[in-house]
ZAGU-630534 format. One record per residue: residue in three letters; x, y, z of N, C-alpha, C in turn. Coordinates in steps of 0.05 Angstrom, whole numbers, plus 5000, padded with zeros to 4 digits. Atoms other than C-alpha are relative to their C-alpha. Example, Ala and Ser with C-alpha at 12.3 -4.5 7.8 and 13.67 -1.06 7.14 Angstrom:
REM residues 2
ALA501849765000524649105156501850245000;SER498449764999527349795143498550225014;
REM end
This chain:
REM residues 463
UNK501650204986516454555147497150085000;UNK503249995009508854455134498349865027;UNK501550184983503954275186496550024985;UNK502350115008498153925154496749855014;UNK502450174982490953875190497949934986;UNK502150115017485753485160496949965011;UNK502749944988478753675186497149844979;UNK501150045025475153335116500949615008;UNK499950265013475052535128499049815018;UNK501350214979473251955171501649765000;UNK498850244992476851365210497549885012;UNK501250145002472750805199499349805027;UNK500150124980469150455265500049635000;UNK501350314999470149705252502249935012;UNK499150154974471549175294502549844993;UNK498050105005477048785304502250104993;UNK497649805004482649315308502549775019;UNK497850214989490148985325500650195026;UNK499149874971493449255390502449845008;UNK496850194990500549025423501250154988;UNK497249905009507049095411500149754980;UNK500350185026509948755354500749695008;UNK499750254995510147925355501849834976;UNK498750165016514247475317497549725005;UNK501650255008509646945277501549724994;UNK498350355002511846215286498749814981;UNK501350145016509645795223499749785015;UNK501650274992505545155236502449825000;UNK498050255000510644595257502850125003;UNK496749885004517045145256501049965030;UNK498049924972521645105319499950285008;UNK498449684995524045815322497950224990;UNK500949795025520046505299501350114985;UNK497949965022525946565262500449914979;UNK499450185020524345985215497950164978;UNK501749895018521046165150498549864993;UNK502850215008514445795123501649914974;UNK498850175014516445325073500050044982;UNK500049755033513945765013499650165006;UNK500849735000514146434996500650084972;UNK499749935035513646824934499150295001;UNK498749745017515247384890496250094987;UNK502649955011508147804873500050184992;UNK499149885024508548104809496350115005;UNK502649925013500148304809500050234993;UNK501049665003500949084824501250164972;UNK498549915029504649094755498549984976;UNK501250085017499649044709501050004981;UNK499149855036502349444652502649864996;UNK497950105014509149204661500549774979;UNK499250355009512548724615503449955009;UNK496950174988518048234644500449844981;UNK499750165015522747884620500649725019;UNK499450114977523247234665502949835001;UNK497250134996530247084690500649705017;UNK500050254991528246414727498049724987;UNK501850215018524645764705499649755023;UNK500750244975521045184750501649855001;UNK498050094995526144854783503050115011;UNK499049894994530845314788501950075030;UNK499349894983535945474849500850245002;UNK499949705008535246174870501050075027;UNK499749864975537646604931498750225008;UNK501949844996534947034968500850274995;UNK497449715016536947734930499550034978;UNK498150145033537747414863497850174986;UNK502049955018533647744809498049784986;UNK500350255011528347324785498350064975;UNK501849915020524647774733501650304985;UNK498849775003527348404696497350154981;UNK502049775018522849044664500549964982;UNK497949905023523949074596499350284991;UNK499949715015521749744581502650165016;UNK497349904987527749924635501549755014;UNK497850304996532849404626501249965030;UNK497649894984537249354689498250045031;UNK501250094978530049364739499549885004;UNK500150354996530348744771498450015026;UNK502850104973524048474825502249685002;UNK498550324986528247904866499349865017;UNK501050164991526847324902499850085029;UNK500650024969524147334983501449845011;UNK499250294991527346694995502549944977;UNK498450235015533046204977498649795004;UNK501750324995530245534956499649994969;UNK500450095009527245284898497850064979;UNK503149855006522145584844498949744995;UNK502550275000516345124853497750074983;UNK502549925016511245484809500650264984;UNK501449815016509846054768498050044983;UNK502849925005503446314767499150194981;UNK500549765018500146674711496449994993;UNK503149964995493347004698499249984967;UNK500749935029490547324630501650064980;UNK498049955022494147294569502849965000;UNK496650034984499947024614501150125002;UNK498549824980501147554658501149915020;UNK499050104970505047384709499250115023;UNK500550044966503147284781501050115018;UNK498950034984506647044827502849704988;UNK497650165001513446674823500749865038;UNK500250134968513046144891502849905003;UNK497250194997519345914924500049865012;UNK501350184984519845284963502450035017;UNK498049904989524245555011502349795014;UNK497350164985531445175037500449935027;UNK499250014972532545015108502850135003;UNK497149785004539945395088499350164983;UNK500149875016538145965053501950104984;UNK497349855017543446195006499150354994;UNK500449665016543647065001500550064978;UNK498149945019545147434947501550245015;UNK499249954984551447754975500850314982;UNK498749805012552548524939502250205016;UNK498649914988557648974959498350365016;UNK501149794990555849555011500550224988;UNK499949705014555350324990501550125020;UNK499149844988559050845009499650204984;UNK500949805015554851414994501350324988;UNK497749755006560251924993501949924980;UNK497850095031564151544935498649964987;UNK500950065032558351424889498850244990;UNK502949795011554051814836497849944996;UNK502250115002547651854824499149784987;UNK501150175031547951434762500949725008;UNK498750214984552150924803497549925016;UNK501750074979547150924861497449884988;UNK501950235014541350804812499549724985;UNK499950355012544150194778500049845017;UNK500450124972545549954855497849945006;UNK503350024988538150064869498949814981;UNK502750145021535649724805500449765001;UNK498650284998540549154807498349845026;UNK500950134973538349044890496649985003;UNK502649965001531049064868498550155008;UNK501249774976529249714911498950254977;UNK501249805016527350124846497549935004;UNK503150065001520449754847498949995016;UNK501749854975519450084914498750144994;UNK500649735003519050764888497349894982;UNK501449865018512751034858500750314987;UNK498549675011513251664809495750085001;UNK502549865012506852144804500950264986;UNK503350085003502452334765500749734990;UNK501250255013499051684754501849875010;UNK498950164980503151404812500349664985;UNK498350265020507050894752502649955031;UNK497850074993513250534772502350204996;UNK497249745005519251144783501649964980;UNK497650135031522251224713503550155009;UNK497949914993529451254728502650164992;UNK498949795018531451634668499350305005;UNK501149734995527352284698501050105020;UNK499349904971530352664749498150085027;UNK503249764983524252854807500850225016;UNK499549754997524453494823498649995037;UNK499850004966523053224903498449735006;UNK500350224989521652594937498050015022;UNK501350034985516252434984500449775015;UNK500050274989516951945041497650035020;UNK502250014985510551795078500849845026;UNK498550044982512451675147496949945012;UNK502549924988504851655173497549724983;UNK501550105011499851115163497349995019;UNK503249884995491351355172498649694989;UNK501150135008488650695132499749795030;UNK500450184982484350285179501749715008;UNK499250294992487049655215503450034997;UNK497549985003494449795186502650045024;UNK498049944983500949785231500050305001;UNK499049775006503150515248503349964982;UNK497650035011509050725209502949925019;UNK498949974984512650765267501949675005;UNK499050254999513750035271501349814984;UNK498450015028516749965210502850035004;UNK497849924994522650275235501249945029;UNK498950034968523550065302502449734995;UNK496750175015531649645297500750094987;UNK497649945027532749925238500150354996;UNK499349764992533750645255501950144984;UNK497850015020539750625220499950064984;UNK500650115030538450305155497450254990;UNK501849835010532150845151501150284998;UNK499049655004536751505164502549894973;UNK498450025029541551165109499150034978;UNK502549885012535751135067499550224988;UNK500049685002534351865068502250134985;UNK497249935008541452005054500249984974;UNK500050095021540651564996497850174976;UNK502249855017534651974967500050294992;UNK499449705007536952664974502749954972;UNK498850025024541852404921499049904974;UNK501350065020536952164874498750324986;UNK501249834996533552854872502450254999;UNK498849705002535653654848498250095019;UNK501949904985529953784897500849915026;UNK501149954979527153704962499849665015;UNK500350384992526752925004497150245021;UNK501549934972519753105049499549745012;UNK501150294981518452645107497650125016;UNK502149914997511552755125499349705032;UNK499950134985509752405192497550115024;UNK502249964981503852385243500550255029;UNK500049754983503353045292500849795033;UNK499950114967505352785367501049695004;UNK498550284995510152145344501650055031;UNK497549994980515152005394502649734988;UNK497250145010519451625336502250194998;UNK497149864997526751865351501250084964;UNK498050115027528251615276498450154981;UNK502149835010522352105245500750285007;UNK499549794990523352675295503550074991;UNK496449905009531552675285501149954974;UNK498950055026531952525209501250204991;UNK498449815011537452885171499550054969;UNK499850015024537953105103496350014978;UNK501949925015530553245093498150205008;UNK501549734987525053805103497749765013;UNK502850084983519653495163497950185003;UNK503549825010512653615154498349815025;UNK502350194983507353355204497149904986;UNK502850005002500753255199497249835032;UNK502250014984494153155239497649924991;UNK503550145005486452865232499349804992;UNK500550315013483052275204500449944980;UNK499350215033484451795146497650194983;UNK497150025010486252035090502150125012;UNK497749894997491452405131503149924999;UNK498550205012496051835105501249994974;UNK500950035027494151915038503650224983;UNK498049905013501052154994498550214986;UNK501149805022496852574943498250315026;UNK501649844978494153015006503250215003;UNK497349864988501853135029500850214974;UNK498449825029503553374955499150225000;UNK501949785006498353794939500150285027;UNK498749834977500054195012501650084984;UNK497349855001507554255000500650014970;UNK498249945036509554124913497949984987;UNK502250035010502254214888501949774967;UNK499550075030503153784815498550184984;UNK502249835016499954194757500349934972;UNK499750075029503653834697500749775002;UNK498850194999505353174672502449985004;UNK496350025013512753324663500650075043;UNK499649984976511853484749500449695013;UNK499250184998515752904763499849995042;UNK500050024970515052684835500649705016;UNK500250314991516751974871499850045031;UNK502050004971513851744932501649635009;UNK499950264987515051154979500250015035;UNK501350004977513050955049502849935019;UNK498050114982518150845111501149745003;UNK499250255002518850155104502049934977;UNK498850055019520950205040503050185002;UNK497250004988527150695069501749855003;UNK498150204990529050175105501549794991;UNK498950095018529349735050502750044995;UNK498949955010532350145019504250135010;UNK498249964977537850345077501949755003;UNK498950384994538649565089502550014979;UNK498050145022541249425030502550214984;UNK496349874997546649975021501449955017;UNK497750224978549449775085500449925002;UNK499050335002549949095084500149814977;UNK499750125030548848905005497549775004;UNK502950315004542548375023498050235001;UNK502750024995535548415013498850065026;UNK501450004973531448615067496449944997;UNK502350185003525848155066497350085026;UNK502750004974521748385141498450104998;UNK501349774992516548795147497949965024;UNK502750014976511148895209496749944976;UNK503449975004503348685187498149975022;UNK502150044985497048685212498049824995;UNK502050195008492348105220497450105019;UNK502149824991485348465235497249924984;UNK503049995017478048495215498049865011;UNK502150184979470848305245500249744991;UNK500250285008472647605212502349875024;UNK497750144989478447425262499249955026;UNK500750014966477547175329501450145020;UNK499449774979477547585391502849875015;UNK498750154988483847555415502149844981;UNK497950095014488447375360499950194980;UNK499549795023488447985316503250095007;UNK497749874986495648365327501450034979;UNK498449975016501548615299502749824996;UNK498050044995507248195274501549884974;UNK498349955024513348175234500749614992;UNK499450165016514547725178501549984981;UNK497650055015518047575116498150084975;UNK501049935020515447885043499849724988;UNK502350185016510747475008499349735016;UNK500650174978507947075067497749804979;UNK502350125009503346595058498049985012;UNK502249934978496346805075499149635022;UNK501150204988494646045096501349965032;UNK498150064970500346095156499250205010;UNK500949714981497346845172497049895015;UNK502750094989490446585181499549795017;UNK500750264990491345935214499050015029;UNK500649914980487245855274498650245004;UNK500449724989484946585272497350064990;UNK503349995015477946535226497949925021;UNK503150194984470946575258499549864977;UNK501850255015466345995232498750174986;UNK501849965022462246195169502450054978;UNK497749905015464446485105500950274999;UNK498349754986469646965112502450164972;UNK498249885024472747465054502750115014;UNK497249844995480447505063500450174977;UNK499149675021484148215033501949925004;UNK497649965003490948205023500250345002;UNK499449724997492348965048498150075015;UNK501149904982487649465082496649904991;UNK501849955010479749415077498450154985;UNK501449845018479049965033501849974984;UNK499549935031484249914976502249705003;UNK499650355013485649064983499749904984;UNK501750305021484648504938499649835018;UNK501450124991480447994955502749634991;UNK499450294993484447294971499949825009;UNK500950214990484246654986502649895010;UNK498650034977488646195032503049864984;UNK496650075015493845914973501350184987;UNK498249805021495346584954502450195024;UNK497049924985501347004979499650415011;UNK499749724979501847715026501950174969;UNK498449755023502848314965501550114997;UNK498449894989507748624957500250235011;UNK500749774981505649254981497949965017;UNK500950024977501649025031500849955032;UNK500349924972501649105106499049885020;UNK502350094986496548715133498849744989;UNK502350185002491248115120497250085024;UNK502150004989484548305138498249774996;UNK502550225007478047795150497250174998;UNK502749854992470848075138497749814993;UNK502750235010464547575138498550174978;UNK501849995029460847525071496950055012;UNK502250004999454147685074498950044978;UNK502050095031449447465005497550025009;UNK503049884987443247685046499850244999;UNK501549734997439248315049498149905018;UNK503350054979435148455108497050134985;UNK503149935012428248485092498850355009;UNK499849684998425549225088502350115020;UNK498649894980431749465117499650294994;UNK500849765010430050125085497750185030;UNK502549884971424450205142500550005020;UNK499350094975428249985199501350345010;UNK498749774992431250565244503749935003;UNK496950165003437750135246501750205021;UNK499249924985440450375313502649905004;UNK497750034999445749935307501249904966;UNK499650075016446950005240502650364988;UNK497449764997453850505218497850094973;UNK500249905027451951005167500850265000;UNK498449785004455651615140497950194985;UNK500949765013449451965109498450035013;UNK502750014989443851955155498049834994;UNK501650065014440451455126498449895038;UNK500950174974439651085194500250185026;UNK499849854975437951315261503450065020;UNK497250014991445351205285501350124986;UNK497649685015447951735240499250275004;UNK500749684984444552275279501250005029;UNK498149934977448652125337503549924996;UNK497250024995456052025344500849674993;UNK499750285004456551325305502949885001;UNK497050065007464151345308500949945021;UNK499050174975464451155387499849725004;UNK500450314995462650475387500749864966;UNK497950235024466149925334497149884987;UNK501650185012462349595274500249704996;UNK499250255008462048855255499350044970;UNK501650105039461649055175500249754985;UNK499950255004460648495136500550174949;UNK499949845027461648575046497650074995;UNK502249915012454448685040500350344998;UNK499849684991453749455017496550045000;UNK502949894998446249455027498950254983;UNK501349745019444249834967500449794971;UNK499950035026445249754894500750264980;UNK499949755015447950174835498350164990;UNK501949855001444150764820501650284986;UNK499549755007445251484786501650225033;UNK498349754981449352034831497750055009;UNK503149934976444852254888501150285007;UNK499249664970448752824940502650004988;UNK497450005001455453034918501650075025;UNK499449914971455853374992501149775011;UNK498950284971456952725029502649904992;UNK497850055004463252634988501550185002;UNK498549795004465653284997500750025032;UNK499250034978465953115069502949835015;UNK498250195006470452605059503050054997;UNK497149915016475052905012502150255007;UNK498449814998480153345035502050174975;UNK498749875017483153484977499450204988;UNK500949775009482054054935499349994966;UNK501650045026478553764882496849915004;UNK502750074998470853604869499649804984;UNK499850305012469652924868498249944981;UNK502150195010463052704834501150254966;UNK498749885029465653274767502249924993;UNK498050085018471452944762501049784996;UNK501150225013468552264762498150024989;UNK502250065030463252404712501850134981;UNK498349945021469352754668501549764991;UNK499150234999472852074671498449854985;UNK502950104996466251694660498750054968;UNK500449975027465252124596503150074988;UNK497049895019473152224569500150084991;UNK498949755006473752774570501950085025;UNK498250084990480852714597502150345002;UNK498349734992482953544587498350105030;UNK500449964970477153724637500149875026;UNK498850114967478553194686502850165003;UNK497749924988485753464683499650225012;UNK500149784978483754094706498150005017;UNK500750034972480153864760500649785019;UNK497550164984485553484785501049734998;UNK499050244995485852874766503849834997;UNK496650135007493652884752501350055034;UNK499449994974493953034832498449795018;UNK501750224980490052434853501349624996;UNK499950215003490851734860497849834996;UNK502750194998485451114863498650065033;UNK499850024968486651064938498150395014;UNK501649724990483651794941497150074997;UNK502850014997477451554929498349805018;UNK500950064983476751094975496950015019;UNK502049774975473051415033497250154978;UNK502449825012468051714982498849744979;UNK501050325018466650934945498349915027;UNK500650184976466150735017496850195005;UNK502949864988460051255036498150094974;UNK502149795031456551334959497149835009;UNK502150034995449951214972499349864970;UNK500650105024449451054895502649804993;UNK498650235007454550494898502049984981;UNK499050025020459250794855502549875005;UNK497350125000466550424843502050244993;UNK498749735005470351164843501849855005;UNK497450045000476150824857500649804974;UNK499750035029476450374793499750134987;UNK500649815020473250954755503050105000;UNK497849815009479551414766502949845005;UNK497950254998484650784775500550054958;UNK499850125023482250664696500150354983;UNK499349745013482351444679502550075001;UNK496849855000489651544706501249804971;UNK499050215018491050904662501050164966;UNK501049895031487751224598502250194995;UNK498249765009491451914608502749915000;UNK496350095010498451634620500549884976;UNK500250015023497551304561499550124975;UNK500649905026495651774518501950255004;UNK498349794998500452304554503449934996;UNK497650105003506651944552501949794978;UNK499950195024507051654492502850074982;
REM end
């Protein structure tokens, strides 16, 4: 057991944080918070690279279960529908990538009904066709280069992130509350995927029963500010990576439960807790509450926008996409944030002492005192412009990890793809740059930069 403190980062002061216990969301016109919104859909975006092959076609009757897409580079992983009902669309972007697959959901939903596990009669090779068939492979992530878990590799130890640091986000904790169960089955399920290690890494001073009493894996804590969330923080502690062939998969508590669900009972488990948050939402309707995968932002938002214009995220405010109100809740997302647009610059703001203005380098008089007590209203303006590398210090404040950021985004930057590796970039993710995009004084995009470097190297390493 590891106890992890993180003295290296910063939880972000903006406004409009959720609070409560969890709520059940009642679509516009529904009877019950048990009814489901009338569409919902399947969101293929975080797949870039994959290619599918598509197992449904508009019009289509589908259930909720059913496969509606398969991998083809690994036959046999199937992404399945949220809903029974009706495919009403399929959406595609560049070069006709697929989207989103919408369903127009049933007033009778039809399941898809598989048979339960009994983890003590299968094998591994059994259990992973189970998982790929019930669509729960395209939970897992594998690192390096946090791809989709290849299920031909054995990982030499499993990470479950029990702990969520990203602003605005549910705790993990809420993830699991009912399904207690289905999340220690879970676990069960993972130490059999694995010749290694299952870690469950989880916030210092929970009081989740289902975190604190888990079986079958080594508990790790941790402590301090965001990133102390961050998966590539937990590794680098307990199974440092140092090669490509350091096979590792990762996935968050929710996805347990998933994954739990559906050996016990053979369905889909469609719920998860989000958060509707951000200085864009009105006071007083931000909160936490559980829904159904692939919501539709237009039924999350309704009622809840201040007046002007207002940038919706699908996920957290630091590693979202930017959406609009006919598009659909990601599939790894958590949340819908609002943040007002701002296409203005204040006039010499450069001169101002900006007392109430947040800043992480000193630029403004409010970063010589304690700017992290009192809440921001940020808005997208970053009040600056791109510029050449300035301070590498101010990101080193940031970064807990045990790499040096601004050398191994200008190794990236110039590809030269052996010295980024040895200065870590096969131990990082996008998401680890975050916090250091968010405070660059020179406006850099470090998190695309090493998003499009892991890209490059997996490609050129795994060939």
């Amino acid at each position: 057991m590891a106890h992890i403190k993180v003295t290296k980062g910063l939880d972000i002061p903006i406004e409009g944080k959720p609070e409560g216990n969890i709520l059940q969301l009642i679509p516009s016109g529904a009877a019950s918070p048990l009814a489901a919104p009338s569409h919902l859909a399947l969101d293929l975006t975080p797949y870039e690279e994959t290619k599918f092959h598509l197992l449904a076609k508009v019009g289509d009757l589908v259930k909720r279960g059913q496969p509606l897409v398969e991998d083809k580079d690994f036959l046999g992983r199937m992404f399945v529908s949220p809903a029974g009902g009706t495919v009403k669309e399929i959406r595609r972007g560049l070069k006709r990538r697929l989207l989103d697959i919408v369903i127009e959901v049933s007033k009778t939903e039809e399941i898809e009904q598989n048979p339960p596990v009994d983890l003590s009669k299968i094998d591994r090779e059994e259990l992973l066709g189970t998982l790929e068939r019930g669509g729960l492979m395209a939970h897992m992530r594998q690192r390096p280069f946090n791809l989709l878990a290849n299920p031909q590799k054995i990982p030499r130890s499993i990470f479950v992130k029990a702990i969520e640091s990203v602003p605005l986000t549910p705790p993990a904790e809420m993830q699991v509350q009912g399904q207690e169960s289905a999340f220690q089955y879970g676990l069960e399920a993972l130490a059999r995927l694995t010749t290694g290690k299952v870690h469950l890494v989880h916030r210092k001073g929970t009081s989740c029963r289902a975190f604190l009493d888990a079986k079958n894996v080594v508990i790790h804590t941790v402590e301090g500010p965001h990133p102390a969330g961050n998966v590539s923080l937990h590794i680098q502690e307990i199974d440092p990576i140092r090669s490509p062939e350091d096979v590792i998969w990762t996935l968050n508590a929710h996805d347990v439960v998933a994954m739990g669900h559906f050996l016990k009972t053979g369905t889909y488990y469609v719920d998860r807790v989000i958060s509707i948050a951000g200085p864009g939402i009105l006071e007083g309707m931000t909160g936490y509450f559980r829904v159904r995968e692939g919501y539709p932002i237009s039924v999350l938002i309704s009622g809840r926008l201040k007046k002007g214009l207002v940038r919706l995220i699908s996920g957290d405010v630091l590693m979202g996409r930017k959406v609009d109100s006919g598009d659909f809740l990601g599939y790894y997302d958590y949340g819908v944030c609002a943040v007002p647009e701002n296409l203005t610059r204040q006039f010499l703001s450069f001169m101002r002492l900006g007392t109430d203005e947040f800043t992480a380098s000193g630029a403004y008089l409010s970063g010589h005192f304690d700017n992290t007590r009192r809440e921001y209203a940020f808005t997208t303006n970053q009040h600056g412009e791109h510029r050449f590398f300035i301070d590498s210090s101010l990101y080193d404040r940031v970064m807990p990890l045990d790499v040096e950021t601004m050398p191994l985004v200008k190794a990236i930057l110039a590809e030269d793809y052996d010295l980024a590796a040895e200065l870590g970039l096969l131990e990082v993710d996008g998401e680890d740059f975050a916090l250091p995009t968010f405070v660059c004084p020179s406006k850099m995009e470090m998190v695309d930069i090493v998003k499009r470097g892991l890209k490059r190297y997996a490609t050129d390493t795994l060939k």
